[in-house]
Each structure stands twice: as structure tokens, then as C-alpha cells.
RODO-2510 file (C-alpha; in nm, 4 decimals, decimal comma):
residues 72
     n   res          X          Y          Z
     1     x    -1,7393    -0,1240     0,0877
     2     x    -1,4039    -0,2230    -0,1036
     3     x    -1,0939    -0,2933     0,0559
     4     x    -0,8003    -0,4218     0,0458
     5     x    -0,5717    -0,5093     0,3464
     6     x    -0,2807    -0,7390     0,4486
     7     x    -0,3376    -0,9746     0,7331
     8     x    -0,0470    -1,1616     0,9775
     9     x    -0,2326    -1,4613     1,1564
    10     x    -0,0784    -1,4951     1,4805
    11     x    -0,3584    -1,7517     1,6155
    12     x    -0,4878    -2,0674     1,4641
    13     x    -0,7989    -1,9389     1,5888
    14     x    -0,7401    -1,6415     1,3832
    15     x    -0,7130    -1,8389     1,0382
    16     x    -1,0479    -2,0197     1,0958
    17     x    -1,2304    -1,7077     1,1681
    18     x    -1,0819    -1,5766     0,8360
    19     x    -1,1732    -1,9274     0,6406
    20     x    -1,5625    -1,9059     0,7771
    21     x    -1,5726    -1,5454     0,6432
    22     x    -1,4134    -1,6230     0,2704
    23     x    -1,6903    -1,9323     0,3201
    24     x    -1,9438    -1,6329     0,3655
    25     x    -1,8788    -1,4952     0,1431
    26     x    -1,8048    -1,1710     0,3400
    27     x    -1,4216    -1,2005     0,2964
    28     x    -1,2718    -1,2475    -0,0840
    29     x    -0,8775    -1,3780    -0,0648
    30     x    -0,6649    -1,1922    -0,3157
    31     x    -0,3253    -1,2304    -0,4558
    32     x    -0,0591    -1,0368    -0,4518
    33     x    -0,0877    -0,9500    -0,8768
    34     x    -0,4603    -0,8972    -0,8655
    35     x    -0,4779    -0,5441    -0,6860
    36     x    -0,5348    -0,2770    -0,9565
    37     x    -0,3584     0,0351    -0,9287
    38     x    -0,5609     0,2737    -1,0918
    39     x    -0,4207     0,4681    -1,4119
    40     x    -0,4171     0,8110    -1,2378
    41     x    -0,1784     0,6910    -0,9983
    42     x     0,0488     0,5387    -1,2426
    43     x     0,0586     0,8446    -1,4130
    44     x     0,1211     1,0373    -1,0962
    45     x     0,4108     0,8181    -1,0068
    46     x     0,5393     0,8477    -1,3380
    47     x     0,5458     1,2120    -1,3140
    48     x     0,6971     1,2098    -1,0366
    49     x     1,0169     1,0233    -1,1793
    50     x     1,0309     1,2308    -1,4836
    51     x     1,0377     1,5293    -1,2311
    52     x     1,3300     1,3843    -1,0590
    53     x     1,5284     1,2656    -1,3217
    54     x     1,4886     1,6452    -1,4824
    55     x     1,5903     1,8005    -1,0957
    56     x     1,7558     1,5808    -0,9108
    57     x     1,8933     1,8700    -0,7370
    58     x     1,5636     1,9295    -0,5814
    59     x     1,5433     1,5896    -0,3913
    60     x     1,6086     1,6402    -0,0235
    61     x     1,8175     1,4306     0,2262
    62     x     1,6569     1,1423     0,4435
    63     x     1,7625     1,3339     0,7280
    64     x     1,5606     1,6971     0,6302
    65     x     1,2435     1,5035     0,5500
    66     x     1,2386     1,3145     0,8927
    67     x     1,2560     1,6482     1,0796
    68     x     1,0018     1,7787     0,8800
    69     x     0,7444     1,5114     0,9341
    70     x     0,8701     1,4873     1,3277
    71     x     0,6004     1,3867     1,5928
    72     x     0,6384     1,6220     1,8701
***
């Protein structure tokens, strides 16, 4: 299992349990430039902007996609 997350160490005791793990070896530190975002998704995303600057007339308002996506 691969994955990649983002940490905030509020406890010193938090940053030594991370340090034994990388010693572990069952924690491997990465940095910032060395996730890979898969081609497919580039490609998606790049879509995406070509769709928008085509029909920018279909983009909709902060406001309409909040109450769309609205917990009740």
C-alpha cells in the first residue's frame, strides 16, 4: 500500500514517532516535486481548460455550486 499524505506535527512526541518509522523503514519522507501526477490526469485537467476557454459561458457562479454540494 502506496500513499501519499501531508502531516502537521503538533507534538515533539509526534516527530520522533515519525523519525523511528522513516528509520523502519515503514515511512519514506517525500518532497514536495517528487509526487507524480499521472498522465491521465494531466490530460484530464487539460481538457478541462480547453473546455472552458471554448465555453466560458458554461462556468457557474461560486455561489450555485455551494448550494448544490450543500450538507443538509
Amino acid at each position: 500500500m502506496e500513499e501519499i499524505v501531508h502531516l502537521r506535527i503538533k507534538k515533539e512526541y509526534g516527530a520522533e514517532l515519525i523519525e523511528d518509522l522513516i528509520r523502519a523503514q515503514a515511512l519514506e519522507p517525500v518532497g514536495e516535486n517528487d509526487t507524480d501526477i499521472p498522465e491521465w490526469q494531466k490530460e484530464a485537467v487539460r481538457q478541462t481548460l480547453r473546455q472552458v476557454q471554448e465555453h466560458p459561458e458554461q462556468l457557474q457562479s461560486w455561489e450555485v455550486i455551494k448550494q448544490k454540494y450543500k450538507r443538509p
